[in-house]
mmCIF file of the N, C-alpha and C atoms, coordinates in Angstrom:
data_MODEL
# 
_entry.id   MODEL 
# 
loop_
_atom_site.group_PDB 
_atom_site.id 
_atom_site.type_symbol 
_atom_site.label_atom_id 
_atom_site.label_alt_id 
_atom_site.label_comp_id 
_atom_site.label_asym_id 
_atom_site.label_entity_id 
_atom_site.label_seq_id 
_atom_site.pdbx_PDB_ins_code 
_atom_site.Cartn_x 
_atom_site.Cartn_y 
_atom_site.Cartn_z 
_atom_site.occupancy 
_atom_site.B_iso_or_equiv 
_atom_site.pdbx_formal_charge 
_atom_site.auth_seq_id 
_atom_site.auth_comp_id 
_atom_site.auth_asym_id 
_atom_site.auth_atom_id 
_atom_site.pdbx_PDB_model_num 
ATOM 1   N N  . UNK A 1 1  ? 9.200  26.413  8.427   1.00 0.00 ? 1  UNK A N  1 
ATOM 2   C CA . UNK A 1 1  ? 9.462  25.256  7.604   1.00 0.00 ? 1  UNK A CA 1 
ATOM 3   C C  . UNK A 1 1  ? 9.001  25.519  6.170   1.00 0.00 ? 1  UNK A C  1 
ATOM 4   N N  . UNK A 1 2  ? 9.179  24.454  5.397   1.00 0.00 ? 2  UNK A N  1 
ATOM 5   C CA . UNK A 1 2  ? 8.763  25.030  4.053   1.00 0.00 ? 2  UNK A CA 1 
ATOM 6   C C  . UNK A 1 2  ? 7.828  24.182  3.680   1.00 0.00 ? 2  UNK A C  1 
ATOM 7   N N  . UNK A 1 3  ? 7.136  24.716  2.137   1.00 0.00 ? 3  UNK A N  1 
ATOM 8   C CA . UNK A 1 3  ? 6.130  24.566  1.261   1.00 0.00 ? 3  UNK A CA 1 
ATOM 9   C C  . UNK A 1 3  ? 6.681  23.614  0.261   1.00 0.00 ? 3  UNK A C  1 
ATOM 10  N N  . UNK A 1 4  ? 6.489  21.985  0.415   1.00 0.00 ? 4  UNK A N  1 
ATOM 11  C CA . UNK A 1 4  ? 7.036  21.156  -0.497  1.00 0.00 ? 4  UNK A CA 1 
ATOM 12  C C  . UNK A 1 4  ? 5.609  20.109  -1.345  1.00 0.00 ? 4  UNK A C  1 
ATOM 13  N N  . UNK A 1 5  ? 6.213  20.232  -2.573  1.00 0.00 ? 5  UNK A N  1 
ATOM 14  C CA . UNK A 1 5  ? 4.924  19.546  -3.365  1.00 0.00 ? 5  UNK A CA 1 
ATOM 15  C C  . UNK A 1 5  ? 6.066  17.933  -4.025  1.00 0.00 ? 5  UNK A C  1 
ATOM 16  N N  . UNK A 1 6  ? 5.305  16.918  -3.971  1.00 0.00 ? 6  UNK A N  1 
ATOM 17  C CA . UNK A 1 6  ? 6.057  15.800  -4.612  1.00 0.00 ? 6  UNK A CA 1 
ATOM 18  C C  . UNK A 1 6  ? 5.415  15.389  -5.809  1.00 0.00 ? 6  UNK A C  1 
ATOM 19  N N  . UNK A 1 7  ? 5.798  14.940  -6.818  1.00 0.00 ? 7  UNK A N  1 
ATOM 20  C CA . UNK A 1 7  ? 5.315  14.380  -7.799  1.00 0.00 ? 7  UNK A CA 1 
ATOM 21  C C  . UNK A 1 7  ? 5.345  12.806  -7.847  1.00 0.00 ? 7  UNK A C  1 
ATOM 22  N N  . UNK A 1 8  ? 4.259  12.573  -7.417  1.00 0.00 ? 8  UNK A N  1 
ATOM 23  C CA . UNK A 1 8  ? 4.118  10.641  -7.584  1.00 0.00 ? 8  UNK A CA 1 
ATOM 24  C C  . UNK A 1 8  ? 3.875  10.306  -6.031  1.00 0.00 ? 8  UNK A C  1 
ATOM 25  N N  . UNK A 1 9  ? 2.559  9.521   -6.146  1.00 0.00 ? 9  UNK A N  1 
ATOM 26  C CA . UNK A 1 9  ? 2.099  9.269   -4.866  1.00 0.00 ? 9  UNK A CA 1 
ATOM 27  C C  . UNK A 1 9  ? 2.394  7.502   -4.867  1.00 0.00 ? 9  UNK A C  1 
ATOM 28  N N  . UNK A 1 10 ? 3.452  7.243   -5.266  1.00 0.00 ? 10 UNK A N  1 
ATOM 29  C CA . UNK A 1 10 ? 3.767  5.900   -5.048  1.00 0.00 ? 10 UNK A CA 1 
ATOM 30  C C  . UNK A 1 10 ? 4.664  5.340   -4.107  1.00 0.00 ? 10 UNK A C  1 
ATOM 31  N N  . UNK A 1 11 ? 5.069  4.647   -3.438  1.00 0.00 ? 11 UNK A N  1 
ATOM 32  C CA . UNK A 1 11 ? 5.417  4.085   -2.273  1.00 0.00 ? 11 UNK A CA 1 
ATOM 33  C C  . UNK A 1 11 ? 6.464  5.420   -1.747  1.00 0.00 ? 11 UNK A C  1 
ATOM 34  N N  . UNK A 1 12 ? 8.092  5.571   -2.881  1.00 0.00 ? 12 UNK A N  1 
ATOM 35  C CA . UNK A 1 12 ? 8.660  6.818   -2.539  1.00 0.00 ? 12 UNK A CA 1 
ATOM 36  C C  . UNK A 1 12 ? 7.979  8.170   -2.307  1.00 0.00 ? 12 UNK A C  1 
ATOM 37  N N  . UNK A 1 13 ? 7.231  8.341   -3.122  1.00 0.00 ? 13 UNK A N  1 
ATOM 38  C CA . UNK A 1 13 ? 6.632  9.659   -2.584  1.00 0.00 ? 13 UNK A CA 1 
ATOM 39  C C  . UNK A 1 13 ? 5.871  9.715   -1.808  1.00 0.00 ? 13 UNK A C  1 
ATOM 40  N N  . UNK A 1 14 ? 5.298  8.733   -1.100  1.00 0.00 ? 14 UNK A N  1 
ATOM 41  C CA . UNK A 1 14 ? 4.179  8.544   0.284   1.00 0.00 ? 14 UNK A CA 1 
ATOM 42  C C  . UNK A 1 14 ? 5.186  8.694   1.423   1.00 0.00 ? 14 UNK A C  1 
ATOM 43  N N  . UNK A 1 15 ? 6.400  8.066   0.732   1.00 0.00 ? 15 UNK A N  1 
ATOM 44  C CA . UNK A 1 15 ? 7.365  7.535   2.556   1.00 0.00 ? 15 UNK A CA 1 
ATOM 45  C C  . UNK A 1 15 ? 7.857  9.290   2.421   1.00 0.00 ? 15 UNK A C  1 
ATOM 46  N N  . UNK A 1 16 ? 8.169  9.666   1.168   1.00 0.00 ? 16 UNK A N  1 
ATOM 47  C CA . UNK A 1 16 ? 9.343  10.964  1.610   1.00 0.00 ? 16 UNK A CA 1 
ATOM 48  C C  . UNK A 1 16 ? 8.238  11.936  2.350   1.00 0.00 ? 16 UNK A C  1 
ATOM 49  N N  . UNK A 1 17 ? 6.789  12.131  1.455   1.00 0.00 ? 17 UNK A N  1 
ATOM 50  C CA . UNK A 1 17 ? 6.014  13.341  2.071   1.00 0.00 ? 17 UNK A CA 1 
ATOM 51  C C  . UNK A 1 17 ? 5.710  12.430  3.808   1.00 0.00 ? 17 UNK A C  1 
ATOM 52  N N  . UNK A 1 18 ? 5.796  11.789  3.913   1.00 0.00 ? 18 UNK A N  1 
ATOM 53  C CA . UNK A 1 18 ? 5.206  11.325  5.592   1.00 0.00 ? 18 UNK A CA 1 
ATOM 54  C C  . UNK A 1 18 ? 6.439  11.619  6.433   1.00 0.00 ? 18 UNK A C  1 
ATOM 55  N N  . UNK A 1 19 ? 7.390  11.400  5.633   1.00 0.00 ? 19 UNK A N  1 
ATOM 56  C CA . UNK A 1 19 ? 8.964  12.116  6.584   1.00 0.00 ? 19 UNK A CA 1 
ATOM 57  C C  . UNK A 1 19 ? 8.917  13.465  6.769   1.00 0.00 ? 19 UNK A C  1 
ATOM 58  N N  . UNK A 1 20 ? 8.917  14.160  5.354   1.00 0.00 ? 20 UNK A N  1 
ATOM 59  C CA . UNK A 1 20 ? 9.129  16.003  5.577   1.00 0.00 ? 20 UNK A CA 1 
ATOM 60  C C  . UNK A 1 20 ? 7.749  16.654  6.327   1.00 0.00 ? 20 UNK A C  1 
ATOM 61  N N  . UNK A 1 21 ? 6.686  15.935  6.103   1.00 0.00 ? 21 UNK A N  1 
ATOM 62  C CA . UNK A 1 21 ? 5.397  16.323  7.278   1.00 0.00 ? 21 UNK A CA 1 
ATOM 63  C C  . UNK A 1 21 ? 5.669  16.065  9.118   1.00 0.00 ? 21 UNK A C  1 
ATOM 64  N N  . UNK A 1 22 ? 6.605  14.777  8.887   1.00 0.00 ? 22 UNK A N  1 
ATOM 65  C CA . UNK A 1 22 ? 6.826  14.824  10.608  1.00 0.00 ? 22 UNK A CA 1 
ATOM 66  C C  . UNK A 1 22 ? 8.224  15.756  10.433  1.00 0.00 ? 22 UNK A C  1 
ATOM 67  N N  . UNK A 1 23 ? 8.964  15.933  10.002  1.00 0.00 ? 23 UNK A N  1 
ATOM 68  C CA . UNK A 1 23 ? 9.631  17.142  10.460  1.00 0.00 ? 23 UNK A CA 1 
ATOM 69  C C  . UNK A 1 23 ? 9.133  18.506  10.089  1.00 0.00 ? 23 UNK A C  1 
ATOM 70  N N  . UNK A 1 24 ? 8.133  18.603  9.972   1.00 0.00 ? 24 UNK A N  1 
ATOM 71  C CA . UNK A 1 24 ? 7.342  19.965  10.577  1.00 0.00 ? 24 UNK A CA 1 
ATOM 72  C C  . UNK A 1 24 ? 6.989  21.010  8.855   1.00 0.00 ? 24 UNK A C  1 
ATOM 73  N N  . UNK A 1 25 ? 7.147  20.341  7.731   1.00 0.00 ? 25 UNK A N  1 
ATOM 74  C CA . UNK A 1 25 ? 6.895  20.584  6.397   1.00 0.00 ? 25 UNK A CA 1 
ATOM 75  C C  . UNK A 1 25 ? 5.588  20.782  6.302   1.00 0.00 ? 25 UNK A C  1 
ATOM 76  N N  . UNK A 1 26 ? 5.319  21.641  5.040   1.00 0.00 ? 26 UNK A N  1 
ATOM 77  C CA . UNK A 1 26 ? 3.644  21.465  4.544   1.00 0.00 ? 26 UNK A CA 1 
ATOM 78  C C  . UNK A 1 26 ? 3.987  20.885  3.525   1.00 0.00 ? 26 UNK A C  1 
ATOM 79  N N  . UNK A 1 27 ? 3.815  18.924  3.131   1.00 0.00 ? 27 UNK A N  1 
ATOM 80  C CA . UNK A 1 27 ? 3.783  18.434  1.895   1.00 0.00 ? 27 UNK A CA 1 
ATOM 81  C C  . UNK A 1 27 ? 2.127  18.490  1.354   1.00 0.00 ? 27 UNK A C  1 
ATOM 82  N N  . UNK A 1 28 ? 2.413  18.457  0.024   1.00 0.00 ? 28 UNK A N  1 
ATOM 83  C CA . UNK A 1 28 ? 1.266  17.973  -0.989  1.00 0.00 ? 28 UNK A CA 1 
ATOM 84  C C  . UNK A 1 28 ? 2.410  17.239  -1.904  1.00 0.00 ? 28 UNK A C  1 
ATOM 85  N N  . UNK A 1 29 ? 1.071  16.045  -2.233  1.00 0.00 ? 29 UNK A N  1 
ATOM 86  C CA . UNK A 1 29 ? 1.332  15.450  -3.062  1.00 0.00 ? 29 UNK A CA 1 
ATOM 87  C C  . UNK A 1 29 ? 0.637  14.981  -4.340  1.00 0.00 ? 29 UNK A C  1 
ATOM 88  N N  . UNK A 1 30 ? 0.987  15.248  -5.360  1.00 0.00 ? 30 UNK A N  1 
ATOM 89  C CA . UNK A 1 30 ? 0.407  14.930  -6.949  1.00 0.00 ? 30 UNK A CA 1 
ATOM 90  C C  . UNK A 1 30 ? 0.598  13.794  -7.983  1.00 0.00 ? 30 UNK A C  1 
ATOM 91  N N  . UNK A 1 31 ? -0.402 13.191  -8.056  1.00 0.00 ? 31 UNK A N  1 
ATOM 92  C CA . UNK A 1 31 ? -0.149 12.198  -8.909  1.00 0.00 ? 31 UNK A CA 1 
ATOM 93  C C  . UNK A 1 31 ? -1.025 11.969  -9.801  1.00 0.00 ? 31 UNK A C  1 
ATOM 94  N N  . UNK A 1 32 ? -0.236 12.061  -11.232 1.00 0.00 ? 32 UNK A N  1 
ATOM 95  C CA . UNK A 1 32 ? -0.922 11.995  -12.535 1.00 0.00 ? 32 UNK A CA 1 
ATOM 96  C C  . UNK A 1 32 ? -2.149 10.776  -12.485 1.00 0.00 ? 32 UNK A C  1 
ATOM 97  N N  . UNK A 1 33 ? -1.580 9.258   -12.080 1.00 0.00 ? 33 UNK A N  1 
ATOM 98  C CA . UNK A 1 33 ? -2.020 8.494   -12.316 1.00 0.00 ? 33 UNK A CA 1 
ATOM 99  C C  . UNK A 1 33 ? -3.416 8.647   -11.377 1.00 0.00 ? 33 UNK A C  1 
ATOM 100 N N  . UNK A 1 34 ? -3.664 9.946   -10.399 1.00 0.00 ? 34 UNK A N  1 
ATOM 101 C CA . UNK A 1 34 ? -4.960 9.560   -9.107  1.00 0.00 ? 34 UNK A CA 1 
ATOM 102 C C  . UNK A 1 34 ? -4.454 9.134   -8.228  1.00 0.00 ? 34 UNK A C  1 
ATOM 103 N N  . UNK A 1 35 ? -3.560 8.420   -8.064  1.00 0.00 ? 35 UNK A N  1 
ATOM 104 C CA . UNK A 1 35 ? -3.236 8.276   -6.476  1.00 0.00 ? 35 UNK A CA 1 
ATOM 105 C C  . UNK A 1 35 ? -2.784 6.888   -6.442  1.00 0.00 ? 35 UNK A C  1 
ATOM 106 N N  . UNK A 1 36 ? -2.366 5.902   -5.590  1.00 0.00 ? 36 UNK A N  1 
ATOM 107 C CA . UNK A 1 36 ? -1.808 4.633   -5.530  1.00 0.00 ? 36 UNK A CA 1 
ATOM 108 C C  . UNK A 1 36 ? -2.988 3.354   -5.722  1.00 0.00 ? 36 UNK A C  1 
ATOM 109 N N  . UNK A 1 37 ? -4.355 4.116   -5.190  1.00 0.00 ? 37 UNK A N  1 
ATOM 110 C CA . UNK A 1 37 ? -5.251 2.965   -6.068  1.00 0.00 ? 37 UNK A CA 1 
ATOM 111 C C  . UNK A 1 37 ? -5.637 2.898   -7.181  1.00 0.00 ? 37 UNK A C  1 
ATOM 112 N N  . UNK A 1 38 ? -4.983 3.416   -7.973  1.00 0.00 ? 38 UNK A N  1 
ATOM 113 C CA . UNK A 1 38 ? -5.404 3.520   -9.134  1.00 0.00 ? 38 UNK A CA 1 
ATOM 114 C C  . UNK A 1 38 ? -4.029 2.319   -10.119 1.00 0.00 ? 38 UNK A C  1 
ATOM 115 N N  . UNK A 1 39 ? -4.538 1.977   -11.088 1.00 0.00 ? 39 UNK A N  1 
ATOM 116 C CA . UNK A 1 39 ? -3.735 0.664   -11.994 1.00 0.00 ? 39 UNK A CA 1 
ATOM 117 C C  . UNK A 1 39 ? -2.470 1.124   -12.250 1.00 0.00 ? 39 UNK A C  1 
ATOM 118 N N  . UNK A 1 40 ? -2.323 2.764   -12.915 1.00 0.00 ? 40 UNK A N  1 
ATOM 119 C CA . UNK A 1 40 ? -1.338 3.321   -13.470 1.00 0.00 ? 40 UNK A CA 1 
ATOM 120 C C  . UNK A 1 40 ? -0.396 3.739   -12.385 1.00 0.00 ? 40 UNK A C  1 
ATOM 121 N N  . UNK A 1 41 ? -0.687 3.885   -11.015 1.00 0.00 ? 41 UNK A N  1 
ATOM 122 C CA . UNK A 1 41 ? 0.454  4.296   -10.141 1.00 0.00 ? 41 UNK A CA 1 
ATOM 123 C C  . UNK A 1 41 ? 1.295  3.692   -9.892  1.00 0.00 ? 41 UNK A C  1 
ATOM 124 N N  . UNK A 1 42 ? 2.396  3.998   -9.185  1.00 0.00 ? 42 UNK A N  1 
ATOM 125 C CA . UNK A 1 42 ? 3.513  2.849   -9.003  1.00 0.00 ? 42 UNK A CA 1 
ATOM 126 C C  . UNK A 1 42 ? 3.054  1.698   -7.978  1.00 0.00 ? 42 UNK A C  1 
ATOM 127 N N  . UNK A 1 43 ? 2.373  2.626   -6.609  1.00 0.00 ? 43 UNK A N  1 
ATOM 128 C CA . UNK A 1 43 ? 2.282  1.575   -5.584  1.00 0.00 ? 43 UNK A CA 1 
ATOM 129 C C  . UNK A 1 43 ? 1.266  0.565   -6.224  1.00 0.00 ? 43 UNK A C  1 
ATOM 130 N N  . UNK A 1 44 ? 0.317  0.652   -7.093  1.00 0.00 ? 44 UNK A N  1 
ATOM 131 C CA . UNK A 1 44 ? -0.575 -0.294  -7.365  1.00 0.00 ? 44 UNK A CA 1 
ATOM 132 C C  . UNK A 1 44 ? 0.399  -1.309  -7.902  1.00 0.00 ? 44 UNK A C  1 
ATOM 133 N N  . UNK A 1 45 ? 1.444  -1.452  -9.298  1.00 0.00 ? 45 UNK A N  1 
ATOM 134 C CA . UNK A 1 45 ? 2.239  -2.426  -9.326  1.00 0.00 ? 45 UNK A CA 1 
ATOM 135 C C  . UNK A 1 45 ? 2.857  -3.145  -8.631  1.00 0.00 ? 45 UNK A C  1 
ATOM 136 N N  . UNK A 1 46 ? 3.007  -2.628  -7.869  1.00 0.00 ? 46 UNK A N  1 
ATOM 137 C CA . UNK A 1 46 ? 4.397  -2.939  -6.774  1.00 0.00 ? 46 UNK A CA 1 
ATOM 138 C C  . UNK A 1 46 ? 3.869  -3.645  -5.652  1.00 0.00 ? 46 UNK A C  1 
ATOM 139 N N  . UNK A 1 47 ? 3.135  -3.540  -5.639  1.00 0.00 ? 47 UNK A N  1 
ATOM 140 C CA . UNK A 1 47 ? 2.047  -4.181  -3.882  1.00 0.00 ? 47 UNK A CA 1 
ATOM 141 C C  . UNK A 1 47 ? 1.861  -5.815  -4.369  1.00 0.00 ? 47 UNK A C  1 
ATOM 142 N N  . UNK A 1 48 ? 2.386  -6.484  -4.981  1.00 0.00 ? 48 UNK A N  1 
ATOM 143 C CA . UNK A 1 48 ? 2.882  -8.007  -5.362  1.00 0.00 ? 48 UNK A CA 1 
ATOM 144 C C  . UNK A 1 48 ? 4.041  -8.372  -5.797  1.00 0.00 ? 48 UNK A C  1 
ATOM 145 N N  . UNK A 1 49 ? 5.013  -7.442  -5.456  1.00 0.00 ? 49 UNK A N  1 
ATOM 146 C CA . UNK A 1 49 ? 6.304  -7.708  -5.267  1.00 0.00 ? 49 UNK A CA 1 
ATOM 147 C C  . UNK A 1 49 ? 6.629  -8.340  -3.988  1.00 0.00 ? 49 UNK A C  1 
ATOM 148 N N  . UNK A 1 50 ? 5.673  -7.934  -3.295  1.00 0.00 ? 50 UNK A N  1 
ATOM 149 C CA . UNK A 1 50 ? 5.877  -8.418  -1.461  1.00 0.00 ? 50 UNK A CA 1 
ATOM 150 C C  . UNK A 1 50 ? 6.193  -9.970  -1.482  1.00 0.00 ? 50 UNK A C  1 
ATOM 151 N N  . UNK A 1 51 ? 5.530  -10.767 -2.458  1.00 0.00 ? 51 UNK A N  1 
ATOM 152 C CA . UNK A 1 51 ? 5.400  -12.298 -2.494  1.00 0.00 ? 51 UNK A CA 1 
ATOM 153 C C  . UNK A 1 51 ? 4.977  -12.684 -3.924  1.00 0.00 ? 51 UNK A C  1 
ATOM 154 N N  . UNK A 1 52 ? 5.273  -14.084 -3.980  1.00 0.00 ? 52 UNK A N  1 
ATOM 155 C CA . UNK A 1 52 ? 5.507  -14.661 -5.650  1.00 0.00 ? 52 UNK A CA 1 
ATOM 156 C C  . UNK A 1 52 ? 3.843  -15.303 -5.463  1.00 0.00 ? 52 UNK A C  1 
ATOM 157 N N  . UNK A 1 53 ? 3.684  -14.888 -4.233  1.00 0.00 ? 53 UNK A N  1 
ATOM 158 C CA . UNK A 1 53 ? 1.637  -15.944 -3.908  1.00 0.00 ? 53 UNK A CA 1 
ATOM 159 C C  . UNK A 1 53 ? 1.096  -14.412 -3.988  1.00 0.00 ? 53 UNK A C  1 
ATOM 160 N N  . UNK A 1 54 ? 1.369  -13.368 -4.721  1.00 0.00 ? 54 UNK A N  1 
ATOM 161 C CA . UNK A 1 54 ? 0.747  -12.526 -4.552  1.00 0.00 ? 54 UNK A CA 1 
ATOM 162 C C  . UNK A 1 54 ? 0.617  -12.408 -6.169  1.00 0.00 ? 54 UNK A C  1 
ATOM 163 N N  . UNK A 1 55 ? 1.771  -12.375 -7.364  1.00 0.00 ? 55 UNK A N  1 
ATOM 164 C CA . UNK A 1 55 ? 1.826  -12.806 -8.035  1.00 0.00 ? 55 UNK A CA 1 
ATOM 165 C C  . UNK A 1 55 ? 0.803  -13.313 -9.066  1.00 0.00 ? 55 UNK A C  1 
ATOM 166 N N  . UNK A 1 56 ? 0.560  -14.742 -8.187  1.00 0.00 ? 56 UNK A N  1 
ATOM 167 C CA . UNK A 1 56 ? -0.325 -15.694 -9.170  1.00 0.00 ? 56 UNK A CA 1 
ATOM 168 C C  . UNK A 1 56 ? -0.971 -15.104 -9.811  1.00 0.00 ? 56 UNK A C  1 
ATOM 169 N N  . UNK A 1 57 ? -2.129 -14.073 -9.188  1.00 0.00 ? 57 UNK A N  1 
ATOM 170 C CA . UNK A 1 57 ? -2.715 -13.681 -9.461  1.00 0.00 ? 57 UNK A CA 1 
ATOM 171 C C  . UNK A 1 57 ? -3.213 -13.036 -10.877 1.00 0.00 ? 57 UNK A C  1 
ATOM 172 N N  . UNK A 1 58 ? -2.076 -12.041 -10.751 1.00 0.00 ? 58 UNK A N  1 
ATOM 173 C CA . UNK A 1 58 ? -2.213 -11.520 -11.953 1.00 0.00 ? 58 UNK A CA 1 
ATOM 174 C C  . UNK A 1 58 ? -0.786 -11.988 -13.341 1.00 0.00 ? 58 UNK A C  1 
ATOM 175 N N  . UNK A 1 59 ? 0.220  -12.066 -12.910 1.00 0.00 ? 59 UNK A N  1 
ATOM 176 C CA . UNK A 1 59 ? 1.482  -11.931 -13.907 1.00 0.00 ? 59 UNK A CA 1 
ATOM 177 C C  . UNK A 1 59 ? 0.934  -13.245 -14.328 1.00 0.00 ? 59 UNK A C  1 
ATOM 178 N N  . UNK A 1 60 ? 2.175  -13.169 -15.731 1.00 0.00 ? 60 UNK A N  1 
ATOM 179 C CA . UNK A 1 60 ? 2.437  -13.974 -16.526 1.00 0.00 ? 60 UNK A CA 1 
ATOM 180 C C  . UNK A 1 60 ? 3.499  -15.914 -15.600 1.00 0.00 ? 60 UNK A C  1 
ATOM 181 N N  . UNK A 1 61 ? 2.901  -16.832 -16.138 1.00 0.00 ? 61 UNK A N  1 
ATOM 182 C CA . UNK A 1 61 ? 3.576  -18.024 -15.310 1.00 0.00 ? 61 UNK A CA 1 
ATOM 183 C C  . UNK A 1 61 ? 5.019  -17.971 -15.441 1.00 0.00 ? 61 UNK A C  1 
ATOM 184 N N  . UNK A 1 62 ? 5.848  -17.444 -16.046 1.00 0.00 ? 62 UNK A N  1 
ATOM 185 C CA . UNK A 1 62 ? 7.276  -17.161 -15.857 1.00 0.00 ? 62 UNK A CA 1 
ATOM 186 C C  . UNK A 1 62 ? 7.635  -16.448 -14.561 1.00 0.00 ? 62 UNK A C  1 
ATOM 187 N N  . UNK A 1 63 ? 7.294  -15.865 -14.674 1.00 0.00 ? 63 UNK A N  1 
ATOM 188 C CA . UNK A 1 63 ? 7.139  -14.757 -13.277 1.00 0.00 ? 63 UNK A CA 1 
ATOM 189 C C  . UNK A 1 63 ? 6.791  -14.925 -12.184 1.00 0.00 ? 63 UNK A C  1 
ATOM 190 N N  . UNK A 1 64 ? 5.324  -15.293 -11.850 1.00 0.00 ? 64 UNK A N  1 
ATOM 191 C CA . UNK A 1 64 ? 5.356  -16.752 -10.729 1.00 0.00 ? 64 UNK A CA 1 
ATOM 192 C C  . UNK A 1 64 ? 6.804  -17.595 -10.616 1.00 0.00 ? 64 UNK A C  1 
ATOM 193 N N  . UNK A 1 65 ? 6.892  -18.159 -11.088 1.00 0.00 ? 65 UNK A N  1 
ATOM 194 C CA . UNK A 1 65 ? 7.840  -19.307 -11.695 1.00 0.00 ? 65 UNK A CA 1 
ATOM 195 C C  . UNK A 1 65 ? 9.243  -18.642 -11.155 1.00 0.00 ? 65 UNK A C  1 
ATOM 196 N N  . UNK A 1 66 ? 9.638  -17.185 -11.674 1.00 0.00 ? 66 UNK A N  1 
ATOM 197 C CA . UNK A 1 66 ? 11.027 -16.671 -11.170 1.00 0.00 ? 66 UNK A CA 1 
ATOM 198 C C  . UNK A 1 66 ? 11.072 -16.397 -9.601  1.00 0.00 ? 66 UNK A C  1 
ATOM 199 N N  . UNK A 1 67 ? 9.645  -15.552 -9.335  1.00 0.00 ? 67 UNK A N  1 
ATOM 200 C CA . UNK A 1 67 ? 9.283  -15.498 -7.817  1.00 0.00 ? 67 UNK A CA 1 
ATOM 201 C C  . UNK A 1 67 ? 9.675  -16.117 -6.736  1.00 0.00 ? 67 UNK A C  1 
ATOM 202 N N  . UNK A 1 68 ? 9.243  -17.520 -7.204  1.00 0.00 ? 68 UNK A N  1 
ATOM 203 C CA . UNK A 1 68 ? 9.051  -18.979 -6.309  1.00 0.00 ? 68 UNK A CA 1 
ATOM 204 C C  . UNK A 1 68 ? 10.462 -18.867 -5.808  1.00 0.00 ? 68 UNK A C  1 
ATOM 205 N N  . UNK A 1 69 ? 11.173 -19.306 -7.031  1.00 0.00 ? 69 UNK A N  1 
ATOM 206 C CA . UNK A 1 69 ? 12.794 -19.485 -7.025  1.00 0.00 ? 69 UNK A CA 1 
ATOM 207 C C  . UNK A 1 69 ? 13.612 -18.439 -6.676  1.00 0.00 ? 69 UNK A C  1 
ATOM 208 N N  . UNK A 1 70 ? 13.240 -17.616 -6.356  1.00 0.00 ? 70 UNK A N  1 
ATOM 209 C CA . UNK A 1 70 ? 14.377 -16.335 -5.839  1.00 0.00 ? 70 UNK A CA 1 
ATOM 210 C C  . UNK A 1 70 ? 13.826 -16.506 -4.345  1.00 0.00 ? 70 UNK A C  1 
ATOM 211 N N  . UNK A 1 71 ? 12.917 -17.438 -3.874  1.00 0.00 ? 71 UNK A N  1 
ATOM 212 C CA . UNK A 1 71 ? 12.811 -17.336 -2.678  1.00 0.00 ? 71 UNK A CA 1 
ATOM 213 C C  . UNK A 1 71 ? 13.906 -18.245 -1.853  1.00 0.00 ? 71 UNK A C  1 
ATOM 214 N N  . UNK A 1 72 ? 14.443 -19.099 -2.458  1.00 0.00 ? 72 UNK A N  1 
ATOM 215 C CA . UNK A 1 72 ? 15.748 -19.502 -1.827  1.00 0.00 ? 72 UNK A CA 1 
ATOM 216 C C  . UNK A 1 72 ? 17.123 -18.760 -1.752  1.00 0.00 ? 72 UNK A C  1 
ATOM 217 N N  . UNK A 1 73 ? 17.021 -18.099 -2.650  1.00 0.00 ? 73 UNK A N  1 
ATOM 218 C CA . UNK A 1 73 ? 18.139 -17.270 -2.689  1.00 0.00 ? 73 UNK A CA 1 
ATOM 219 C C  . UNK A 1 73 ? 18.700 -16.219 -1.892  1.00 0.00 ? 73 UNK A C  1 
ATOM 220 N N  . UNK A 1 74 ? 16.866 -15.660 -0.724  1.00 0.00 ? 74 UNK A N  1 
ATOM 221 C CA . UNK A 1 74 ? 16.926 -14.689 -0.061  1.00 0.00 ? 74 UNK A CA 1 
ATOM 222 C C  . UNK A 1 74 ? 17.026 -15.310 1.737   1.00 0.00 ? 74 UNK A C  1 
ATOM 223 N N  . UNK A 1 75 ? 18.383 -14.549 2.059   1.00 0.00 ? 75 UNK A N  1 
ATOM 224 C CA . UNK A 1 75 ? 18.457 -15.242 3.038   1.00 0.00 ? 75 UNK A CA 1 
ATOM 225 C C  . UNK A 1 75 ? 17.405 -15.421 4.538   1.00 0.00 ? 75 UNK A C  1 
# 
């Protein structure tokens, strides 16, 4: 099998290296930002996309606000 390195340990590059490792790959993976707990990675943004109550927290009240309302929209 082969020797694969990914760049970006954010949600895509966690799911692809956990795929090419179960089919029998040696992944590594590199990420500028440190890794997904860190502010600058992707998965750290993205982990309050899940919900508009996840949201509150940090974004701006528009955004809450668009959140809420796209929740009817999804079937």
């Amino acid at each position: 099998m082969a020797r694969i390195a990914i760049a970006g340990a954010g949600v895509m590059g966690r799911l692809l290296a956990w795929q090419l490792a179960r089919a029998g790959h040696r992944v590594s993976v590199v990420d500028p930002a440190g890794g997904p707990a860190q502010p600058g990675a992707a998965a750290f943004g993205a982990t309050g996309r899940l919900s508009p109550l996840a949201e509150q927290e940090h974004a701006e009240p528009d955004v809450v606000a668009l959140g809420w309302r796209s929740l009817a929209l999804w079937p």
